[in-house]
N, C-alpha and C positions, 0 to 999 in steps of 0.2 A: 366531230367534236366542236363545240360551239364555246368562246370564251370572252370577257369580259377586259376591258380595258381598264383597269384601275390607276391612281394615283398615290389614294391612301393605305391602303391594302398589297401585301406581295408576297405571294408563298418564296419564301427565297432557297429553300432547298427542304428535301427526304431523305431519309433514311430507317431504315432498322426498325421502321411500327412507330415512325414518329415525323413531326413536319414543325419546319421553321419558319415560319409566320410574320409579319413585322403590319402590326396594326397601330395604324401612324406612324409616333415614334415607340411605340413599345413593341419588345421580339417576345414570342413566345413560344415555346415548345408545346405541341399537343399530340396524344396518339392517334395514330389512324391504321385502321387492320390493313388496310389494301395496301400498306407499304412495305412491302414484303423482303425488298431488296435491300442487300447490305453495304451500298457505298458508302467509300471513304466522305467523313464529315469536314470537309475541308473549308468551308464558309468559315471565316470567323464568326458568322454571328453564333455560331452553337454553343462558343462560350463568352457570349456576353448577353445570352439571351434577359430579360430581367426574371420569367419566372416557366415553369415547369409544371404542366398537368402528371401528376403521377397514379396509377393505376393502381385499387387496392386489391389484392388476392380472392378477400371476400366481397368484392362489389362495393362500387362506387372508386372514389379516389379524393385526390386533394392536389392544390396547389402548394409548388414547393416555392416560395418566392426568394430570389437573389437580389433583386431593388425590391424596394415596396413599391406594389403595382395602385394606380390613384384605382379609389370607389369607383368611378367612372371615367371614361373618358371619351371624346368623339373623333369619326371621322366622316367622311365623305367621299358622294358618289354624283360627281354632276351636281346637281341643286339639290340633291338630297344628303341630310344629316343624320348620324344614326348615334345613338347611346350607348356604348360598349361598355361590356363587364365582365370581370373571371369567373363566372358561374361553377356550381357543381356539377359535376359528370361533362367536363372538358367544355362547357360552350360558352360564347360570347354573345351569345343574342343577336345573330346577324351570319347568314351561311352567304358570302363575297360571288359564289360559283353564281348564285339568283341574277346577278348583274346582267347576264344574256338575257332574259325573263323581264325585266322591268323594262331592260330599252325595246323588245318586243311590241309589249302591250302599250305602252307610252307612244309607240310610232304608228299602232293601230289607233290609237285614239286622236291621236293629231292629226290623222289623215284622211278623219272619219267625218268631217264635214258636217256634223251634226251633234243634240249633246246623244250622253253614253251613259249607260250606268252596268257601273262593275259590281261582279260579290267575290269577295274575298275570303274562301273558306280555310278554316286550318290557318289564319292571318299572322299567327304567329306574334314577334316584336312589329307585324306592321312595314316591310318594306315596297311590298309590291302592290299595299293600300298607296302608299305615299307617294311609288314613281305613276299610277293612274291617279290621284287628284292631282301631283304635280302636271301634268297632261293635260287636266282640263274635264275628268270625270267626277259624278256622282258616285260614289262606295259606301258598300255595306262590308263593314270587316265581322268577321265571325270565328271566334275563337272560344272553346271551351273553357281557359285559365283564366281569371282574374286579373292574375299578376303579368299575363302576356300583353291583355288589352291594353292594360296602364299602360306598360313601357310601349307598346306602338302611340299611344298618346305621347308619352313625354316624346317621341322620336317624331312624333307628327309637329310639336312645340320648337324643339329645334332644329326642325328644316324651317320653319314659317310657314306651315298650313295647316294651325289648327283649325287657322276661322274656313277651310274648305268644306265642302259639303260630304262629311263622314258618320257614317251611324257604327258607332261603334258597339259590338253585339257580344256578351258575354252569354254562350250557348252551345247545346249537340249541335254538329254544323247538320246531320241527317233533320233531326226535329225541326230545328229553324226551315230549311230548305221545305219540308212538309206544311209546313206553317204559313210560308210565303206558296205555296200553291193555293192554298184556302184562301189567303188573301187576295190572290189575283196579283201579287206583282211579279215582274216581270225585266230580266237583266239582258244586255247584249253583250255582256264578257262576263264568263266565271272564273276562276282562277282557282285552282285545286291543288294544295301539297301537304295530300293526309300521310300522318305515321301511320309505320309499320302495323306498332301495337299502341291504343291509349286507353282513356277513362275518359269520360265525360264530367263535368260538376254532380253529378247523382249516382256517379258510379258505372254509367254505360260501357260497356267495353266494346272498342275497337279492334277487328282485324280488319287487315287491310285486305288480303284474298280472297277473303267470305266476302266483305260489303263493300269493294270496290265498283264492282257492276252494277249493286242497284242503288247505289248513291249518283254515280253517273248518268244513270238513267233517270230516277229523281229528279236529277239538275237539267237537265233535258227538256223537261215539260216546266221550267221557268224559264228559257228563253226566248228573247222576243223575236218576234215573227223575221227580224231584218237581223241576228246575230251578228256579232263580229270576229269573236274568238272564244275558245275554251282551251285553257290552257292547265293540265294535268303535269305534273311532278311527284317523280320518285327519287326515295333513298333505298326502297327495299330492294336488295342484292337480287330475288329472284322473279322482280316483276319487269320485261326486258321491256325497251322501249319498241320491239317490233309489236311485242304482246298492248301496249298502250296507246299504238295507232289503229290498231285493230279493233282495241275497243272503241273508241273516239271514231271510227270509221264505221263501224255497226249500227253506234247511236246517233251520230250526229251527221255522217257525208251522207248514208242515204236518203235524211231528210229535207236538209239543208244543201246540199253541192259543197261545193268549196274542195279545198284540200286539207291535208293531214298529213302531216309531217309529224319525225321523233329520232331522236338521238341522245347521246350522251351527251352533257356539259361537264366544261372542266378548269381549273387553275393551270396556267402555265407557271413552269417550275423555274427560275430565275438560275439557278445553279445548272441543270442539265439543258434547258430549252424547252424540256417535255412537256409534256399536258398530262396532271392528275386528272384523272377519272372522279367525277363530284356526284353521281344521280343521275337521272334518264329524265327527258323531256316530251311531252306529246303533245301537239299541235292542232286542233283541227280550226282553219279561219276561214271566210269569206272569199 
């Protein structure tokens, strides 16, 4: 289990299908199914939290707020800054657990004695674009939503690296990657954390079980002769991380050597000591 030193961020306790959060100064309550266990809530913060993700019977939910929570607000991870918000369907634009994953990549690039250029698929709000150009890389982010690109902009704005070298890509990450094979370009770090299930801008649907393998493979034949990493993340419950060094070990050690590593990352839980369970991680570097 692999976990993240934060300052701004701190899961501060679980219980009962739900978790107590404190991003910066504001606590939040949100659900989460794998918290299965019924300890006593003995944290104060549970009731001073300022607001409450609540679950609607028909799908979807709402926040219940007890302070008014600001439009935005930020925090920080090292030299990087992120733009947080209480989204619909429990998110803030920013999953804290990634924090192993950025100091990764950022310590492959720094150690990498040459320049680098990363693709950023699934880039989401942009964080693991921003800890590679904070590092000193070329990135290409590529994300389906419109609305995701921006906010890794405004987050690339208030770290201080907009003026870095990013091509920010509103696209199917499968088509783009086909597209940069015709092209002839060519990355030494990919970075991959596809949903479960999505849609593309046109409507494409994603499963992740059906076109996990030949999207990995696809991404395969864009890297450069001298690779450095390809880093694969999961959220889906039944893709185990033994299952995602095996692929990354199929595709990529027998061509390249190197090694491949994967495990689970996780939040340490400030009430118990424990470590949440956050996702699976796969490896395969130089």
């Amino acid at each position: 289990m692999r976990t993240a030193l934060w300052k701004d961020y701190e899961l501060v306790d679980t219980a009962a299908g739900e978790r107590l959060e404190r991003w910066g100064k504001v606590l939040l309550i949100r659900p989460d199914p794998q918290i299965i266990w019924e300890t006593p809530r003995e944290n104060a913060g549970w009731k001073k939290a300022d607001a409450r993700y609540l679950r609607s019977s028909s799908g979807g939910g709402h926040w219940e707020e007890w302070r008014k929570l600001p439009p935005v607000w930020q925090v920080s991870y090292g030299e990087l800054t992120f733009r947080i918000k209480a989204m619909g369907f429990k998110h803030t634009g920013l999953f804290p657990e990634q924090a192993v994953n950025w100091d990764f990549v950022q310590k492959k690039i720094r150690t990498a004695g040459r320049p680098v250029k990363v693709l950023n698929l699934f880039g989401y709000t942009g964080a693991a674009t921003l800890a590679c150009a904070a590092a000193g890389a070329q990135v290409c982010h590529v994300d389906a939503s419109k609305g995701m690109v921006a906010w890794a902009r405004e987050n690339a704005q208030a770290s201080g690296l907009a003026d870095k070298p990013v091509r920010w890509i509103v696209d199917d990450c499968l088509k783009f990657v086909l597209r940069e094979q015709r092209r002839g370009n060519f990355y030494d770090g990919i970075i991959m954390d596809p949903p479960s299930y999505g849609r593309g801008p046109n409507g494409e649907v994603w499963k992740l079980e059906e076109q996990l393998y030949g999207l990995v493979q696809e991404c395969a034949a864009i890297l450069s002769k001298q690779p450095l990493f390809f880093l694969l993340n999961s959220y889906t419950t039944g893709l185990s991380p033994a299952v995602m060094a095996y692929l990354l070990g199929v595709l990529l050690q027998k061509k390249y050597g190197g090694a491949v590593s994967a495990g689970e990352i996780g939040l340490p839980v400030t009430e118990s000591g424990l470590v949440l369970p956050c996702g699976s991680t796969a490896v395969w570097e130089e």
